[in-house]
C-alpha positions as CSV (number, residue, x, y, z in Angstrom):
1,X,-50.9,9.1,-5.9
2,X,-47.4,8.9,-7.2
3,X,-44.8,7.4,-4.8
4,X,-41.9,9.7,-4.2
5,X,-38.7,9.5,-5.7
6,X,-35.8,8.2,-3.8
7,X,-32.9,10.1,-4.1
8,X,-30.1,7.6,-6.0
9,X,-27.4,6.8,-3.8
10,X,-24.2,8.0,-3.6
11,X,-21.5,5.7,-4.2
12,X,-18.8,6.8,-2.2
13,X,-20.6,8.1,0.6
14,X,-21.3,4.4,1.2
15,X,-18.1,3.3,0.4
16,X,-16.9,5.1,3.2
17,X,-20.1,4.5,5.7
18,X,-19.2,0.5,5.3
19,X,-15.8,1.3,5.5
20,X,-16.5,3.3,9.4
21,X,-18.7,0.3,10.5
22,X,-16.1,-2.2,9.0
23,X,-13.2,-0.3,11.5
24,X,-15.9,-0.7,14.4
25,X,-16.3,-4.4,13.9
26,X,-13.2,-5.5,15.2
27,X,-14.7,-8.7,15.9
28,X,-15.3,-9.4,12.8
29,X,-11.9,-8.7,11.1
30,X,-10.9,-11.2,14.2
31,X,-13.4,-14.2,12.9
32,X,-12.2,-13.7,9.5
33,X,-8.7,-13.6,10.5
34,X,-9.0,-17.3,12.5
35,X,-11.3,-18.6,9.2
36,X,-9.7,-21.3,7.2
37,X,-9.0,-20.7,3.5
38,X,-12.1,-22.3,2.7
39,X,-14.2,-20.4,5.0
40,X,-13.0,-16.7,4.1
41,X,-13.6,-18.2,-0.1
42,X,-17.6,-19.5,0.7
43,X,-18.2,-17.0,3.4
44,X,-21.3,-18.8,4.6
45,X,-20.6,-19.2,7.9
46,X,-19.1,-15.6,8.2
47,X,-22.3,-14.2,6.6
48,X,-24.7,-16.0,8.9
49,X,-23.4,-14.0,12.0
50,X,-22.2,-10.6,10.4
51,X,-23.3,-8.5,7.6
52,X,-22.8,-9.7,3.9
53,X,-21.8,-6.4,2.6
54,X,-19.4,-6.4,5.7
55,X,-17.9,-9.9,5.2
56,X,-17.2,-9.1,1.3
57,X,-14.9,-6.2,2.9
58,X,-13.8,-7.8,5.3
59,X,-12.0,-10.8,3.4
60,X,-10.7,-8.2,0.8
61,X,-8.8,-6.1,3.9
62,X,-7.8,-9.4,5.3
63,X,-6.3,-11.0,1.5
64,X,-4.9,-7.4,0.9
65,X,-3.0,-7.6,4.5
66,X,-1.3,-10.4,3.4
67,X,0.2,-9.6,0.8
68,X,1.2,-6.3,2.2
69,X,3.5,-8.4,4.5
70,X,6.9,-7.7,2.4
71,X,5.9,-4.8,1.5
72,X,5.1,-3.0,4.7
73,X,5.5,-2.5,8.6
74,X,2.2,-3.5,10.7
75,X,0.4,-4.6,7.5
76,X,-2.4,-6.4,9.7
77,X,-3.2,-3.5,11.0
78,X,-3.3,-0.9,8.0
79,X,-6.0,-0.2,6.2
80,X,-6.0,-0.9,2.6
81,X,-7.3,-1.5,-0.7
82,X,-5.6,-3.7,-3.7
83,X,-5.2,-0.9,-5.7
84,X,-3.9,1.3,-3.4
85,X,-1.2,-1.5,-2.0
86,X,-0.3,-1.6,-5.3
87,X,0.0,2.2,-6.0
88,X,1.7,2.8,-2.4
89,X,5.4,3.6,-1.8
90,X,6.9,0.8,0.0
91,X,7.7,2.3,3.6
92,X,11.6,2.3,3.2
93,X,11.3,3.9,0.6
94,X,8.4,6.8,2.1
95,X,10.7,7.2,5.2
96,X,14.0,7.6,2.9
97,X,11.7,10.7,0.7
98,X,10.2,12.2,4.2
99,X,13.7,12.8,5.8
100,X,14.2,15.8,3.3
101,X,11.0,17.5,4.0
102,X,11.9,17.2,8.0
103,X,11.6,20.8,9.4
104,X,9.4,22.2,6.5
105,X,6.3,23.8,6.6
106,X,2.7,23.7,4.3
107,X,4.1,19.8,3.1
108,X,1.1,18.3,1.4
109,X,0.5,15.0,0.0
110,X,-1.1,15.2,-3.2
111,X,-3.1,11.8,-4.8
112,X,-2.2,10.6,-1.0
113,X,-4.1,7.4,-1.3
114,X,-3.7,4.8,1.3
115,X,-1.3,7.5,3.1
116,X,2.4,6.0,2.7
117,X,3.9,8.6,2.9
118,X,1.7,10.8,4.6
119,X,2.6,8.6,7.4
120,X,6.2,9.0,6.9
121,X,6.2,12.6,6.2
122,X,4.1,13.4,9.6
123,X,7.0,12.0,11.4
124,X,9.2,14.6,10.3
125,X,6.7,17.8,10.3
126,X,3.1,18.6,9.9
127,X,1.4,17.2,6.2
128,X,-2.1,17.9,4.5
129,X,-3.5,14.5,2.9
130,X,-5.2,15.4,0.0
131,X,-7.1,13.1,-2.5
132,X,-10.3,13.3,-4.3
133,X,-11.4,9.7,-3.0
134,X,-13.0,10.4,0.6
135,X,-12.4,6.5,2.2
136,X,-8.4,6.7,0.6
137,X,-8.1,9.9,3.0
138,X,-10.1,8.3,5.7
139,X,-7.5,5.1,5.2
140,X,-4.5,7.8,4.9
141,X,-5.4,9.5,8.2
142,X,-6.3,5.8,9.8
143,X,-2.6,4.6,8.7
144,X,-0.9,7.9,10.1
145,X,-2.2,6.8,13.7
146,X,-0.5,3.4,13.0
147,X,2.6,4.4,11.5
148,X,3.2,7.8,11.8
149,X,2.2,11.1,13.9
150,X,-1.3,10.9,13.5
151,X,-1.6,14.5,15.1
152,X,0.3,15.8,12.1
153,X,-1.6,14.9,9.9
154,X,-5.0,16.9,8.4
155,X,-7.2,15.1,6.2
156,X,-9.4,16.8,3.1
157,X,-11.2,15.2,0.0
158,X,-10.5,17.9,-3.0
159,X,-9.3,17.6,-6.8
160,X,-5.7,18.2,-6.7
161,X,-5.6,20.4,-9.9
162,X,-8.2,22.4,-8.9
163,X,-5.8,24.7,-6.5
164,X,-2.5,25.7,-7.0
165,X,0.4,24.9,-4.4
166,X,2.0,28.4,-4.8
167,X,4.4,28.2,-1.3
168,X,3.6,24.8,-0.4
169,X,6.5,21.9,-0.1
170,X,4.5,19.0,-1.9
171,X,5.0,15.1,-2.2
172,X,2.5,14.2,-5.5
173,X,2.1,10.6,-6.6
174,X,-0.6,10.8,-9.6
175,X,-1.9,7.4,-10.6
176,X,-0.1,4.8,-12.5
177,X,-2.6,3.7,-14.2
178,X,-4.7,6.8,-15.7
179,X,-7.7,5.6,-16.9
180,X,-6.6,1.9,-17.6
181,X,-6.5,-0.6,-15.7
182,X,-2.8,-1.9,-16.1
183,X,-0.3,1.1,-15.1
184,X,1.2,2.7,-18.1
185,X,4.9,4.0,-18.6
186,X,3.7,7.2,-20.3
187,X,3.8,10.3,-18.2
188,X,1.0,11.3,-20.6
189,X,-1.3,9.1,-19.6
190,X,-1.0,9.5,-16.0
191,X,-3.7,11.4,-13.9
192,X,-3.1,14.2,-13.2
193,X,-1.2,13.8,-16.2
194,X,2.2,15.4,-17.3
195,X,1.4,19.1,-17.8
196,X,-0.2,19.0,-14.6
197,X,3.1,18.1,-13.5
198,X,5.3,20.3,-15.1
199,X,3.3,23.2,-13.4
200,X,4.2,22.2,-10.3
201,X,7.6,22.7,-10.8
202,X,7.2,26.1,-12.0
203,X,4.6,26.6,-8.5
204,X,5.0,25.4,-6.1
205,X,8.2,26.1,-3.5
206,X,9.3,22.3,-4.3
207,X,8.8,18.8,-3.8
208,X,8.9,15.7,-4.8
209,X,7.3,13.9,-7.9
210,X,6.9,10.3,-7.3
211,X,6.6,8.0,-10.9
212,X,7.6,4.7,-12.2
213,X,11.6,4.1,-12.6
214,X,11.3,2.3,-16.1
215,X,8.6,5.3,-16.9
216,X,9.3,7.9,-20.0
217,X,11.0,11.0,-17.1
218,X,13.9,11.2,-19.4
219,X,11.9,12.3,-22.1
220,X,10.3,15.3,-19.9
221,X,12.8,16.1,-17.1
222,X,15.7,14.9,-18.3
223,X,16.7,18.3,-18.9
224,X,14.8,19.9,-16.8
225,X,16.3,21.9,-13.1
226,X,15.5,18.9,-10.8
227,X,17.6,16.2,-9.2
228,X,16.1,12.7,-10.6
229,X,16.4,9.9,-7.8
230,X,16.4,6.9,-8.6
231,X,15.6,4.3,-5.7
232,X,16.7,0.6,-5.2
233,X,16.0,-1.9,-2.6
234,X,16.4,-5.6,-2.0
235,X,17.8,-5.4,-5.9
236,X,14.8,-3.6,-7.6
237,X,14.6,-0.2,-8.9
238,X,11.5,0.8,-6.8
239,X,10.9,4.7,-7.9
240,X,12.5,7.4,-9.3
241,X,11.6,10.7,-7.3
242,X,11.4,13.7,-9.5
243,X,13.1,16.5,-6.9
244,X,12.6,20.4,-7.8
245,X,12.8,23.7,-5.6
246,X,13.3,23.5,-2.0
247,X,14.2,20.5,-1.9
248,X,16.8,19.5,-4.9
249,X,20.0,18.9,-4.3
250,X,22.7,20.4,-6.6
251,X,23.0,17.3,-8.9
252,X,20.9,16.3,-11.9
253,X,21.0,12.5,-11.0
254,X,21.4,10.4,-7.9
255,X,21.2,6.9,-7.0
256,X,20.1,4.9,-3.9
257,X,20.5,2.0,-2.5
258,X,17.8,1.9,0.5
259,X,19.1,-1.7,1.9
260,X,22.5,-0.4,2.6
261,X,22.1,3.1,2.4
262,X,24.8,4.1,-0.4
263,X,24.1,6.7,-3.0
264,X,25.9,7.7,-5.8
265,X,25.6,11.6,-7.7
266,X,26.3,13.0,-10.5
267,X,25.5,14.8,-14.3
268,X,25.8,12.0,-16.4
269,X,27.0,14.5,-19.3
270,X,29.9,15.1,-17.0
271,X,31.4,11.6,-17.1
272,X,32.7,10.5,-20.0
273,X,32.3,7.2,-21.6
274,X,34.6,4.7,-20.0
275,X,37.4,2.7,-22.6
276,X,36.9,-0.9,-23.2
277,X,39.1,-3.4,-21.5
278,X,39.4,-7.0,-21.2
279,X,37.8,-9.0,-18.2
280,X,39.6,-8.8,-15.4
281,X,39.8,-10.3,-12.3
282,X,36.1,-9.0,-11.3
283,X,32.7,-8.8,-12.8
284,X,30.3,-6.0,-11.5
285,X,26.6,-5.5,-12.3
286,X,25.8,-2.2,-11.5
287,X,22.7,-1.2,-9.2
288,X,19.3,-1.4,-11.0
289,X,19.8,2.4,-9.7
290,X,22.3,3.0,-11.2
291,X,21.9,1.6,-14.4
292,X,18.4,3.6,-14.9
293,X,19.9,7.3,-13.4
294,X,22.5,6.9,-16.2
295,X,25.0,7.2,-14.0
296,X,27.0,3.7,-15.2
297,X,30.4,5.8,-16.0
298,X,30.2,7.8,-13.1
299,X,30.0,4.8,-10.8
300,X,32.9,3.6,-13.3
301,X,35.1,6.9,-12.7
302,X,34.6,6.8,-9.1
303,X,35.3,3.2,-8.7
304,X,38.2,2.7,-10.8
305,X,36.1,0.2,-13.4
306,X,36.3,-0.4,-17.0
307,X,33.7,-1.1,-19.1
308,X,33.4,-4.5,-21.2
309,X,31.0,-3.5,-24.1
310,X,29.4,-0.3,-24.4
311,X,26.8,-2.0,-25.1
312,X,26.5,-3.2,-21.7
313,X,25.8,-2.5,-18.2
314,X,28.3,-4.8,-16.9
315,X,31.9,-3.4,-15.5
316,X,35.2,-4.6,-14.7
317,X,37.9,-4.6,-12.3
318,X,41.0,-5.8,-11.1
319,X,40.1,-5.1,-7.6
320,X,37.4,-6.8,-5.6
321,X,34.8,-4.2,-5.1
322,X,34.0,-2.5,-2.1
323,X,30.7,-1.0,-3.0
324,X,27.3,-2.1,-2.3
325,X,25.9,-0.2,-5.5
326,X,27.2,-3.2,-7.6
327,X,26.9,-7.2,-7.5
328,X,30.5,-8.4,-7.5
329,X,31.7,-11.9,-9.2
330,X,34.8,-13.0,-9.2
331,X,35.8,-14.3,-12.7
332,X,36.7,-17.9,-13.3
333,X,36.7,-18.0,-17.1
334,X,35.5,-16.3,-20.0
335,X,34.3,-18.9,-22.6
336,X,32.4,-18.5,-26.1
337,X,28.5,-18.3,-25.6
338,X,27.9,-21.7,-26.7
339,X,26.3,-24.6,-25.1
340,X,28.8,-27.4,-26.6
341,X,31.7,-25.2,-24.8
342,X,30.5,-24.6,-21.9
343,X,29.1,-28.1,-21.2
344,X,33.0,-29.3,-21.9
345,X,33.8,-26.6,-19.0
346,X,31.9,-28.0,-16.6
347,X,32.4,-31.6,-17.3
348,X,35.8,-31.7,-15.4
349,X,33.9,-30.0,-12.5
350,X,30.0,-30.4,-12.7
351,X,28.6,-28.3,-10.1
352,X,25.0,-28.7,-8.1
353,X,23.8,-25.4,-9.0
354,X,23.8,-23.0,-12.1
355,X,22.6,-19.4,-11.7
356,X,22.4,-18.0,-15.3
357,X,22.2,-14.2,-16.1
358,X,21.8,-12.6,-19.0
359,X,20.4,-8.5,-19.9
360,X,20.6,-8.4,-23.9
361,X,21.4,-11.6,-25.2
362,X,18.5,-14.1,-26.3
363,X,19.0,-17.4,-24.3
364,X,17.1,-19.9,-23.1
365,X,18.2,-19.9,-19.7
366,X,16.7,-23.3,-18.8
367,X,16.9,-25.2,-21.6
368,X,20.9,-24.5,-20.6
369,X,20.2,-25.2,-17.7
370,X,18.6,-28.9,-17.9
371,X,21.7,-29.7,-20.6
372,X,24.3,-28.7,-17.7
373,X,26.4,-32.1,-16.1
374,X,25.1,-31.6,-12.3
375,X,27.5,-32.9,-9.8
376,X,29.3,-31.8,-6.3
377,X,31.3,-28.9,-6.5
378,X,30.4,-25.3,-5.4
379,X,27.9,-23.2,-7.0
380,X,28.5,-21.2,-10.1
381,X,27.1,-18.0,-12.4
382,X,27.2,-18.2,-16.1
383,X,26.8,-14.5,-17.5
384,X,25.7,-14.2,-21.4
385,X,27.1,-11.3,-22.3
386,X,29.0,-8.8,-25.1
387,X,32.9,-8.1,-24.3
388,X,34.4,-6.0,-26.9
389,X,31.4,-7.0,-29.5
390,X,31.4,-10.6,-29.0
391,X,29.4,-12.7,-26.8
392,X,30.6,-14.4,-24.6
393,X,29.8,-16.6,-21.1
394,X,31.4,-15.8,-18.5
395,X,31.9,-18.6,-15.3
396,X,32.4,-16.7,-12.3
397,X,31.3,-17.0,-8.3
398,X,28.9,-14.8,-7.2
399,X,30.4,-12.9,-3.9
């Protein structure tokens, strides 16, 4: 007689039936927690008094929660994957994007992964967290209870492009990566990719379109009807935020800075190009935000700054700034970008520390560095940079 045939097993279905029993063994995540490094590495000891399979998880949640930390609120709490901490918005960041959907109705999170900002959004109104992978929408509905109204929030495992979002408010965040395993900058290659995108806009009542800042949106909504956010915080362009419909503002371009708070607006094509000056009394480096929405000579017109190359981000003033969308230095002295000069500089006043910035010159920054007298006087920045086609270092103190 022939034995039967077992059924193969389904994948994800056990994914997410180790993933339940790993939430009801809180005991474990406890024992792992209290392991030393060495322990939670070998496991033995783990795996003699709780399932292997379990352990495996176990340590990965725990390892994951750590370095979650910076990135977001209750982290040893949250459940999470490495992939999906590094695909999720950082919370600042979700809670900034929810505030405009606050009132709405039909909001749904599309590719909501680990939930982000389906747990922001449910704090402002009700949100459907959708994604094709059952244990991310398990996890998103598990993090909603932890950081957000988890009452708000409904839960369903579908294909995102198999549906269209005709009335709906929607937050989409396709993947980064596509089908690579290193995230790409091509909107092409994202999944769902760009077309999938694109009819969106033209579908759904509006939204928001979450993709990488230093990604190639220019190339397919820069001209498009949609205010392009660009987002900053702690000094790094975290997101730009492709708004359409409902929820645009009347600008083509704005940027953000989440640790203060400060935004700047604007059509780029409106401003024009700032004149060339010499350095003045203050040297500005324009918000990561600001530089990537294109909005350097608006910030310039509204701020009263000049520009020192137009070849560069970097502005001037004679007045110390009062905006938090730039880094402010006040100028000390403009010498030529060469080490034998400014070694001489510094010779009279060797200082204990060197901070050395540069954006398009080649330098060596430490090999400068190491060739720099060291002494007892205050701190100082050395900028490489272009002024009026010519480059230059420029001493200043960072304010």
């Amino acid at each position: 007689m022939e034995s039967p045939v077992s059924e193969p097993e389904d994948p994800e279905k056990t994914t997410l039936e180790l993933l339940e029993q790993l939430r009801q063994h809180s005991e474990l995540l406890q024992a792992v927690q209290v392991s030393s490094p060495t322990g939670r590495v070998n496991q033995k000891k783990l795996r003699q008094r709780f399932p292997p399979e379990l352990v495996r998880d176990a340590v990965a949640l725990y390892e994951t929660r750590q370095r979650a930390k910076e990135r977001l609120p209750k982290a040893d709490q949250l459940w999470l994957t490495r992939t999906g901490l590094e695909q999720a918005t950082t919370w600042l960041v979700a809670k900034h994007k929810a505030k405009r959907f606050q009132g709405h109705k039909k909001v749904a999170d599309l590719c909501c992964g680990i939930g982000m900002d389906t747990a922001a959004l449910s704090k402002e109104t009700h949100v459907l967290a959708i994604d094709s992978n059952a244990s991310m929408v398990r996890r998103a509905v598990w993090n909603s209870e932890i950081l957000g109204t988890a009452s708000h929030v409904t839960g369903e495992v579908a294909d995102v492009t198999s549906r269209q979002w005709n009335d709906w408010l929607i937050h989409a965040d396709p993947d980064r990566r596509g089908d690579r395993d290193r995230p790409t900058r091509q909107l092409e290659n994202y999944l769902p990719d760009i077309q999938w995108m694109q009819n969106l806009l033209e579908k759904a009542q509006g939204g928001a379109i979450k993709v990488g800042p230093a990604s190639n949106w220019p190339q397919h909504f820069g001209n498009s009807p949609c205010e392009i956010e660009l987002t900053s915080l702690t000094g790094e362009c975290r997101e730009a935020t492709i708004w359409f419909g409902d929820l645009a503002g009347k600008t083509t371009r704005r940027a953000t800075n989440l640790t203060t708070g400060e935004t700047l607006s604007g059509d780029p094509d409106e401003f024009s190009q700032q004149k060339i000056t010499d350095m003045q009394a203050f040297l500005c480096e324009p918000d990561p935000a600001v530089v990537r929405s294109g909005l350097i000579d608006a910030m310039s017109s509204h701020h009263d700054f000049t520009r020192i190359d137009y070849e560069e981000a970097y502005l001037t003033t004679s007045q110390k700034p009062q905006s938090s969308l730039v880094t402010s230095f006040a100028v000390e002295a403009v010498l030529p970008a060469s080490l034998k000069h400014i070694r001489n500089y510094f010779l009279a006043r060797p200082r204990h520390h060197y901070e050395i910035k540069c954006r398009r010159l080649q330098i060596d920054i430490e090999s400068i560095r190491r060739r720099l007298p060291i002494g007892e006087h205050e701190p100082s920045t050395i900028i490489f940079c272009r002024i009026a086609g010519r480059s230059k270092a420029v001493v200043a103190q960072r304010i």
